[in-house]
Biopython code that builds the backbone (N, CA, C, O; Angstrom):
import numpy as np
from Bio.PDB.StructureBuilder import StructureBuilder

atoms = [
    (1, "UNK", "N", (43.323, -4.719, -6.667)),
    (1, "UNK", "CA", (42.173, -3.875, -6.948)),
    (1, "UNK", "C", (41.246, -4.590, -7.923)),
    (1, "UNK", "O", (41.804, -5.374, -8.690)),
    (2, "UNK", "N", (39.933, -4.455, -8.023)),
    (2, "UNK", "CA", (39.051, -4.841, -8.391)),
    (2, "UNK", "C", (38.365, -4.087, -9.652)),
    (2, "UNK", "O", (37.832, -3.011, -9.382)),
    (3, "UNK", "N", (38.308, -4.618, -11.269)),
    (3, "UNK", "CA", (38.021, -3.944, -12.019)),
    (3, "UNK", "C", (36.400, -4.327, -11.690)),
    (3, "UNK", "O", (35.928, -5.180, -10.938)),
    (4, "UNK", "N", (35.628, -3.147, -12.742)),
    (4, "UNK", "CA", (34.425, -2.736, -12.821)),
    (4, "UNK", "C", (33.731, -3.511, -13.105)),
    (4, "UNK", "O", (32.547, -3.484, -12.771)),
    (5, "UNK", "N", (34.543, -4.928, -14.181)),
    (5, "UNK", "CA", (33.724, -6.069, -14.831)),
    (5, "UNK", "C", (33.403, -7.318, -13.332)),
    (5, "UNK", "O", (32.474, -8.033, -12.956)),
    (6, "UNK", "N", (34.792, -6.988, -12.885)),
    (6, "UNK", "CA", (34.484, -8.211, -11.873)),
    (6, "UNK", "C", (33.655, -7.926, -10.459)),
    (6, "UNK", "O", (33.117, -8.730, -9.698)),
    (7, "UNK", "N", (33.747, -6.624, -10.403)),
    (7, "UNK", "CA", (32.824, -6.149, -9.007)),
    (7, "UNK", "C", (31.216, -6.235, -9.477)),
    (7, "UNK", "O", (30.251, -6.646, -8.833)),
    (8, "UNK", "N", (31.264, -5.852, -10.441)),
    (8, "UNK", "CA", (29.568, -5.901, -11.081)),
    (8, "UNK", "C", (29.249, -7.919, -10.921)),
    (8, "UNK", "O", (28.200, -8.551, -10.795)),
    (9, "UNK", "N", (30.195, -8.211, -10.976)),
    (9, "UNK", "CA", (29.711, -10.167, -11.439)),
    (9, "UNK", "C", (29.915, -10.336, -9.747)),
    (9, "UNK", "O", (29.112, -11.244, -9.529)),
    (10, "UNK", "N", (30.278, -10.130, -8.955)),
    (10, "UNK", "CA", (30.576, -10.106, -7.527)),
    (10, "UNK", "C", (29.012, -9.185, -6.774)),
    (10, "UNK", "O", (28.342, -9.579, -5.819)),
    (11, "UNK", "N", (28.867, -8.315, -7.333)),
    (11, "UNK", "CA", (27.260, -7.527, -6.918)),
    (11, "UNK", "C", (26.093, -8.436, -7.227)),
    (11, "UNK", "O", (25.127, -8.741, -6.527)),
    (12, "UNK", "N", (26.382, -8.742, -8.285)),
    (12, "UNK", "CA", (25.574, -10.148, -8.907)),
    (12, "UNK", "C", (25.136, -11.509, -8.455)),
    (12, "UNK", "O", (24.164, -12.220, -8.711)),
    (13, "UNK", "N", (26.474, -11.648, -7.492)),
    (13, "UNK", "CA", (26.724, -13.308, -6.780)),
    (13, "UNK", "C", (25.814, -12.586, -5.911)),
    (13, "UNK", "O", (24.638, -12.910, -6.076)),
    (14, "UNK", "N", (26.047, -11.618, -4.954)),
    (14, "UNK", "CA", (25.935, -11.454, -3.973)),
    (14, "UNK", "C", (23.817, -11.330, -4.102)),
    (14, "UNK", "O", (22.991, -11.703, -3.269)),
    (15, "UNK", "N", (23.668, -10.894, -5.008)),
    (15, "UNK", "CA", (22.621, -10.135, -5.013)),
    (15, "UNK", "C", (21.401, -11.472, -5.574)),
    (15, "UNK", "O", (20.233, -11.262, -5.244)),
    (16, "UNK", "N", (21.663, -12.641, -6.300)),
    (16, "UNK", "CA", (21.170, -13.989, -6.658)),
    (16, "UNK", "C", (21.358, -14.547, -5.220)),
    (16, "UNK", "O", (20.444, -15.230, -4.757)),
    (17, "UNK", "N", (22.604, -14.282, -4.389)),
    (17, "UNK", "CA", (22.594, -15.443, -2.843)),
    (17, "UNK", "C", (20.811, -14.816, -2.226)),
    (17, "UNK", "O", (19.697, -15.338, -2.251)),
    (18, "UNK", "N", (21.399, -13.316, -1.664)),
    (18, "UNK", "CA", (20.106, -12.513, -0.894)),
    (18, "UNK", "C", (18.916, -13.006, -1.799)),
    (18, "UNK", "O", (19.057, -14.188, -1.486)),
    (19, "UNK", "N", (18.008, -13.028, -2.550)),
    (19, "UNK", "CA", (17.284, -12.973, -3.771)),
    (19, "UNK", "C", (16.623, -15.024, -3.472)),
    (19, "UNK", "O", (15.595, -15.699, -3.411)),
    (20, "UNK", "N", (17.649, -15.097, -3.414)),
    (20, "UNK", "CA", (17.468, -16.945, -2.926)),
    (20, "UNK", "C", (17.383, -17.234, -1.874)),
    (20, "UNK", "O", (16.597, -18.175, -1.759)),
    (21, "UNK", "N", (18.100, -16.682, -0.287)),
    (21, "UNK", "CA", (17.799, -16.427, 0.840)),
    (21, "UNK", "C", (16.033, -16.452, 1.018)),
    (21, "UNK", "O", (15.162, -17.244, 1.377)),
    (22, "UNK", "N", (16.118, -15.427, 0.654)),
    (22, "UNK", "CA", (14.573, -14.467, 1.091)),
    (22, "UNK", "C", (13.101, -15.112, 0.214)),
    (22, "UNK", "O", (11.925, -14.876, 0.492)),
    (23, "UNK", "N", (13.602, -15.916, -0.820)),
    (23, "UNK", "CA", (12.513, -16.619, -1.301)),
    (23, "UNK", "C", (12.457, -17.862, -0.478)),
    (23, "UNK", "O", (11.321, -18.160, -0.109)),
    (24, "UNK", "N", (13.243, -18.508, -0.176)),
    (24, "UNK", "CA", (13.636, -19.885, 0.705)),
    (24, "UNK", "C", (12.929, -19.531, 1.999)),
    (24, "UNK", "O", (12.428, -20.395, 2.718)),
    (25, "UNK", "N", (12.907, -18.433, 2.231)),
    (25, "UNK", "CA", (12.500, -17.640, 3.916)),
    (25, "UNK", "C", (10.668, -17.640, 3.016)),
    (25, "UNK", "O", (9.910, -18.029, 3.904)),
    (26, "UNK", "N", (10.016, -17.430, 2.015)),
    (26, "UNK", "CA", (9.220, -17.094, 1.474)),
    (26, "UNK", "C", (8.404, -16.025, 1.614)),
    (26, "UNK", "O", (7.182, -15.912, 1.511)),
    (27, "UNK", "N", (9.604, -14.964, 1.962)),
    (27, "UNK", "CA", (8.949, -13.395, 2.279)),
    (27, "UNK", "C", (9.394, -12.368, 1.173)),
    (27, "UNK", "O", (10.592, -12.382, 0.892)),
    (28, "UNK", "N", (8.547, -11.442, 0.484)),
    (28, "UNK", "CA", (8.921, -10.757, -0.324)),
    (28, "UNK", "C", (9.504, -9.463, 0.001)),
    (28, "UNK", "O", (9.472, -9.159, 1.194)),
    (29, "UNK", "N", (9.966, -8.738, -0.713)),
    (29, "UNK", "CA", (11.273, -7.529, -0.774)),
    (29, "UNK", "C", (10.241, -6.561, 0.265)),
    (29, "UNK", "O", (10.683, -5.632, 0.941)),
    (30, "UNK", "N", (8.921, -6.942, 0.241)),
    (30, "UNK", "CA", (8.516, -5.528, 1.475)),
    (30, "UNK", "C", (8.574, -5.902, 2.746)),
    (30, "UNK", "O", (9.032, -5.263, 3.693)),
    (31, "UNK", "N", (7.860, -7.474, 2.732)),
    (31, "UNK", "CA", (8.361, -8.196, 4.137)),
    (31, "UNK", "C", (9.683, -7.789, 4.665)),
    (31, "UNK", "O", (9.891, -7.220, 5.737)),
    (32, "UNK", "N", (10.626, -8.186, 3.698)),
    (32, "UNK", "CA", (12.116, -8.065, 4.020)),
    (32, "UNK", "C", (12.261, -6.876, 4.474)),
    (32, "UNK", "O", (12.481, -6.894, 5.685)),
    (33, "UNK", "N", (12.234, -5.920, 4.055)),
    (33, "UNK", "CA", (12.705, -4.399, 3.999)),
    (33, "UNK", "C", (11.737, -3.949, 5.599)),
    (33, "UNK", "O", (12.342, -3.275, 6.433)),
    (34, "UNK", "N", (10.257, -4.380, 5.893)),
    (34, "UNK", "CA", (10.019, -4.267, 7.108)),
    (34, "UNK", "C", (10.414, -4.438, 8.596)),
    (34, "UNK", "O", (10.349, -3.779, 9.633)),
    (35, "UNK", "N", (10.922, -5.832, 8.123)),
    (35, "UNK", "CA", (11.949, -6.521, 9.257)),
    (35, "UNK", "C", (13.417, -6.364, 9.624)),
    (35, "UNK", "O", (14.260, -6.474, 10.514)),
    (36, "UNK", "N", (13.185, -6.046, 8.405)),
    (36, "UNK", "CA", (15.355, -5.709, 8.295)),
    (36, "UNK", "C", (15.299, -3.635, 8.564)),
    (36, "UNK", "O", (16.127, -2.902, 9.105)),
    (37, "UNK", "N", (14.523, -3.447, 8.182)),
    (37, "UNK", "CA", (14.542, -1.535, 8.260)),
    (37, "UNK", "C", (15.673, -1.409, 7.317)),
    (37, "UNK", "O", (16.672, -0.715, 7.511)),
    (38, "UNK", "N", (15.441, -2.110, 6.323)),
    (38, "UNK", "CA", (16.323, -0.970, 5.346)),
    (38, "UNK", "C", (15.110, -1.062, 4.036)),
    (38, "UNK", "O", (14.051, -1.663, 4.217)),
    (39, "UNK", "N", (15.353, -0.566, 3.081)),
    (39, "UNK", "CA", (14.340, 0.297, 2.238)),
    (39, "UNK", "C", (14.136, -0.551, 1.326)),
    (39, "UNK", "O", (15.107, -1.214, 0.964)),
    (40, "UNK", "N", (12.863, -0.774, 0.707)),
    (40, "UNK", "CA", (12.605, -2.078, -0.304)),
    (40, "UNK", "C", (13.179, -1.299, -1.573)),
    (40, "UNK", "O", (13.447, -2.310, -2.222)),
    (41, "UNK", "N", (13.489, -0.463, -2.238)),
    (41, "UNK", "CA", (14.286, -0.345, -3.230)),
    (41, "UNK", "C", (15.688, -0.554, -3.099)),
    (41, "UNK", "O", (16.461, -1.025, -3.933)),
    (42, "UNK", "N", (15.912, -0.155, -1.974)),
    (42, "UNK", "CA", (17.513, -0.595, -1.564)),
    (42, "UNK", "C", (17.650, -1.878, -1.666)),
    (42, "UNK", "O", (18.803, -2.119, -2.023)),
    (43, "UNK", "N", (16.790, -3.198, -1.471)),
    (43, "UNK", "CA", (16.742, -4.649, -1.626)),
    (43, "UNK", "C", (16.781, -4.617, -2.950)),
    (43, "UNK", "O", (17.815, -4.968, -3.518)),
    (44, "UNK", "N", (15.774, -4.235, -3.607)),
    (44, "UNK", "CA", (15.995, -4.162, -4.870)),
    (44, "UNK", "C", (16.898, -3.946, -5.620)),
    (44, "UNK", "O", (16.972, -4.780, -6.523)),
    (45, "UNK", "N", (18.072, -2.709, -5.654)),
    (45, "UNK", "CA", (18.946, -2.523, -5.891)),
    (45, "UNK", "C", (19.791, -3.799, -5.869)),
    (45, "UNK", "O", (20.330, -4.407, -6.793)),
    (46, "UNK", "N", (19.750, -4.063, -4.387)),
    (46, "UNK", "CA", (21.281, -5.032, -4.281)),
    (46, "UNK", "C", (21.230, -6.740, -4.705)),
    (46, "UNK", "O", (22.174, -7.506, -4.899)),
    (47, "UNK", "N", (19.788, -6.989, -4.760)),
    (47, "UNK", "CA", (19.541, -8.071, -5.586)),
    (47, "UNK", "C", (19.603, -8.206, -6.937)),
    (47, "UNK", "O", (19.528, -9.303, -7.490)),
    (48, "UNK", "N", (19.750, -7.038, -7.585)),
    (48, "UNK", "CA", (20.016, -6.586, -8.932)),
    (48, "UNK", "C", (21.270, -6.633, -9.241)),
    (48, "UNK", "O", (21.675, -6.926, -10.366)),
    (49, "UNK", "N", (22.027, -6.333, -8.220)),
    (49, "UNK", "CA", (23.209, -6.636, -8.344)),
    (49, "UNK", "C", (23.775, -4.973, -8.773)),
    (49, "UNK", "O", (24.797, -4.799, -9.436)),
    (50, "UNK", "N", (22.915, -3.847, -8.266)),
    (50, "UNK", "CA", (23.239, -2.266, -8.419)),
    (50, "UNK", "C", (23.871, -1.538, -7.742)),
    (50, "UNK", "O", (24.381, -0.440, -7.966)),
    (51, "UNK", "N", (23.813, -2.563, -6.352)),
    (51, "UNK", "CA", (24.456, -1.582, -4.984)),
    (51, "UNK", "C", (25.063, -2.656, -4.809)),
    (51, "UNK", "O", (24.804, -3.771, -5.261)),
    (52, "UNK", "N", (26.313, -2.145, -3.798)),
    (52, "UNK", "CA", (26.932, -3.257, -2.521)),
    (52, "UNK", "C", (26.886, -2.784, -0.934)),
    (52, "UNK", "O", (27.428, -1.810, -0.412)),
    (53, "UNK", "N", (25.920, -3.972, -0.258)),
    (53, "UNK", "CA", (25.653, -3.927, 0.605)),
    (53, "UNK", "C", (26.985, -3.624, 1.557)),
    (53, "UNK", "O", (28.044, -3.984, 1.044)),
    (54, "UNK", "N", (27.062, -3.109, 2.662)),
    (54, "UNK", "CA", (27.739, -2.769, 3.954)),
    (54, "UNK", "C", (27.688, -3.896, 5.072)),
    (54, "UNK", "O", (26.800, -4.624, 5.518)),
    (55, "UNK", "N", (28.572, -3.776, 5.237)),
    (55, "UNK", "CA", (28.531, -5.248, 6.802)),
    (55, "UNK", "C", (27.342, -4.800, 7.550)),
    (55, "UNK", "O", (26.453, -5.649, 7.606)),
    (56, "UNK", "N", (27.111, -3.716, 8.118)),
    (56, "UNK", "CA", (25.453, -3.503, 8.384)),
    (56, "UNK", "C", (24.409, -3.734, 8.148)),
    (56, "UNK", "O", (23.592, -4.003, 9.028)),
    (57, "UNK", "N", (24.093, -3.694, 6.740)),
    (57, "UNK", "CA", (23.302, -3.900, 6.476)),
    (57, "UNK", "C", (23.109, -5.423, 6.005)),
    (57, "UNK", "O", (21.971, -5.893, 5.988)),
    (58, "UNK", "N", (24.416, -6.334, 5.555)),
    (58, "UNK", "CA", (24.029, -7.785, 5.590)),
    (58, "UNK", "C", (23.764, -8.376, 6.783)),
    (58, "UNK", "O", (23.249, -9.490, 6.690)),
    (59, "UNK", "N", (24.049, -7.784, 8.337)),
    (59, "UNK", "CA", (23.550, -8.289, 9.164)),
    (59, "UNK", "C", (22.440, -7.979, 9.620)),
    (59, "UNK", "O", (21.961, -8.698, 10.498)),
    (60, "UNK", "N", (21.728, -6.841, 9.160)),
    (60, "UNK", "CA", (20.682, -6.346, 9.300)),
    (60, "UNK", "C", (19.368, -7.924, 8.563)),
    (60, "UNK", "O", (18.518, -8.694, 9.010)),
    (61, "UNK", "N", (19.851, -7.676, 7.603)),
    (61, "UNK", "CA", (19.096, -8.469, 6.534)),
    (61, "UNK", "C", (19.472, -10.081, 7.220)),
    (61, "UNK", "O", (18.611, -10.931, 7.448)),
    (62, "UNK", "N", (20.600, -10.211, 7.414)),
    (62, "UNK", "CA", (20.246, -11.568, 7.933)),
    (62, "UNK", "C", (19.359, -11.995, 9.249)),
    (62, "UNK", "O", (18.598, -12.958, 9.344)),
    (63, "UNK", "N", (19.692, -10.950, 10.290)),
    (63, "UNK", "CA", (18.569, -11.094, 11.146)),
    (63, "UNK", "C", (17.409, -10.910, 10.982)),
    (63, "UNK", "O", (16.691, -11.181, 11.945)),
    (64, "UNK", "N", (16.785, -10.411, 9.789)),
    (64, "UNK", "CA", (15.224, -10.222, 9.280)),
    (64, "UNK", "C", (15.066, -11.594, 8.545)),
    (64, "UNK", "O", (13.971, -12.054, 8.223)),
    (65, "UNK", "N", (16.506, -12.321, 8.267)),
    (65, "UNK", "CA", (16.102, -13.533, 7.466)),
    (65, "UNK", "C", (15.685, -14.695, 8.396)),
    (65, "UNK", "O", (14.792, -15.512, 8.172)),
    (66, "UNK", "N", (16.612, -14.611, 9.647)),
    (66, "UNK", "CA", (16.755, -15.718, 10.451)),
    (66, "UNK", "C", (17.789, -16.772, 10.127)),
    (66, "UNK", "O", (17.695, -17.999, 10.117)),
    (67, "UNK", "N", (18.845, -15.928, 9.851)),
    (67, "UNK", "CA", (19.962, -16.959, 9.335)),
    (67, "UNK", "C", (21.223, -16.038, 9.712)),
    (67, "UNK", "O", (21.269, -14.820, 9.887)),
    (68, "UNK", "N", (22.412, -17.189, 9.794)),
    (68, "UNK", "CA", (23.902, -16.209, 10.315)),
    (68, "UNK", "C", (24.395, -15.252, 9.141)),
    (68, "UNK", "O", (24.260, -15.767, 8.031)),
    (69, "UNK", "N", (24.875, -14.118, 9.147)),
    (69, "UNK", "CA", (25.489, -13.641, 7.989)),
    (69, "UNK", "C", (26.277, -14.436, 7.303)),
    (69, "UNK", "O", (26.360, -14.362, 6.077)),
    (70, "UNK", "N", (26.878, -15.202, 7.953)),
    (70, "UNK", "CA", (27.581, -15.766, 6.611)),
    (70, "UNK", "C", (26.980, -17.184, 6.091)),
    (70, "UNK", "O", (27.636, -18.045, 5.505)),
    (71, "UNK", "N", (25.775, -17.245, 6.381)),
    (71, "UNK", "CA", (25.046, -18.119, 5.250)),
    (71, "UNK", "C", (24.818, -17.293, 4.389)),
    (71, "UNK", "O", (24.594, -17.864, 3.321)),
    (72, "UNK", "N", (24.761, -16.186, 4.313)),
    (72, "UNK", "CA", (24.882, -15.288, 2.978)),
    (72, "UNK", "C", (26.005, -15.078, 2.432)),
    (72, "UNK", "O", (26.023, -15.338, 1.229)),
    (73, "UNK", "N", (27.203, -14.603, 2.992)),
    (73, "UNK", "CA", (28.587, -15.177, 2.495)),
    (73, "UNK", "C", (28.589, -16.129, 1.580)),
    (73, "UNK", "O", (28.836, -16.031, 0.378)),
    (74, "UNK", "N", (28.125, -17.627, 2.592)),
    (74, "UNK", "CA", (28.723, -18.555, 1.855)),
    (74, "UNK", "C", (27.730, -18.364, 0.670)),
    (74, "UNK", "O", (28.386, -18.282, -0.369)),
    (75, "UNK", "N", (26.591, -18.279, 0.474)),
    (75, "UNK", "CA", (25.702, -18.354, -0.621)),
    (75, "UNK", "C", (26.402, -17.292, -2.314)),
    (75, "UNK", "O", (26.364, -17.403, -3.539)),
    (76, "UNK", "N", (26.950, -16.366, -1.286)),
    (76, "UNK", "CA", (27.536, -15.510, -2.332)),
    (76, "UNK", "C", (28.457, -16.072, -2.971)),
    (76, "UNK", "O", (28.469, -16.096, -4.202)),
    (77, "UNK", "N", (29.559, -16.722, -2.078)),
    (77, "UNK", "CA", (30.560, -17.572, -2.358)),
    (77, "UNK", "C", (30.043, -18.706, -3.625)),
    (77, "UNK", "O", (30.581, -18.441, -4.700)),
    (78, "UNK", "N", (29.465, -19.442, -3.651)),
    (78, "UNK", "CA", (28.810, -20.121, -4.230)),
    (78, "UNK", "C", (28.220, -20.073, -5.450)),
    (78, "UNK", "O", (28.307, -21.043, -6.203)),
    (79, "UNK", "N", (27.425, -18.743, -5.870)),
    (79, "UNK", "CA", (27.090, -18.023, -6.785)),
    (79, "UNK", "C", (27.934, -17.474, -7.080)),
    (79, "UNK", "O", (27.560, -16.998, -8.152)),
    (80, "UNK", "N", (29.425, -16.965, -6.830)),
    (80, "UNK", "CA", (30.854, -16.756, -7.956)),
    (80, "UNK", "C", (31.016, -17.971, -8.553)),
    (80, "UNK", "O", (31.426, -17.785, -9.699)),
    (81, "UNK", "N", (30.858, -19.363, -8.255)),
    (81, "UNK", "CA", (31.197, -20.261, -8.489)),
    (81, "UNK", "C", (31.135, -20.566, -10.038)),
    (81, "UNK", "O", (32.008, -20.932, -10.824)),
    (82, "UNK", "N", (29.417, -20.207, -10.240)),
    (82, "UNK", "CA", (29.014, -21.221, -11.046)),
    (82, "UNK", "C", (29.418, -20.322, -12.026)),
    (82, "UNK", "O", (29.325, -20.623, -13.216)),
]
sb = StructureBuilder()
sb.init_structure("model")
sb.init_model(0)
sb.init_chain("A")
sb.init_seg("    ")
for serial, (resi, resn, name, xyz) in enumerate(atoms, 1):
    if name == "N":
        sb.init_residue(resn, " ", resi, " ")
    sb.init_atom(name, np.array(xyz, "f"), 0.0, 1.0, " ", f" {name:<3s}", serial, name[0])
structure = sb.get_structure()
């Protein structure tokens, strides 16, 4: 099980990968949220590292990115790293 300190630093990875994605793509959180149909505060949120996204909705978002879901994986992966 997963304490509160380490899921928040895990919302975090996840939310710096998306956040770096979508600037690299050079579309902002309304672009995103247009293409993907999920809600630009909800991007907001999860780039903040406030929410955790659903397997739905990271594939949602990756097909608005133009990239496989798990180039976001791995990006997340990556950002636990450092």
């Amino acid at each position: 099980m997963t304490n509160h300190c380490n899921k928040s630093i895990e919302l975090l990875a996840f939310g710096r990968a998306l956040r770096k994605t979508r600037k690299e793509k050079e579309l902002t959180q309304d672009q995103l949220s247009l293409y993907s149909r999920v809600d630009r505060s909800y991007i907001s949120e999860l780039e903040n590292g406030e929410k955790a996204p659903t397997l739905l909705t990271i594939t949602a978002l990756a097909r608005a990115l133009h990239v496989k879901a798990s180039l976001l994986i791995e990006g997340y992966e990556r950002e636990l790293e450092k």
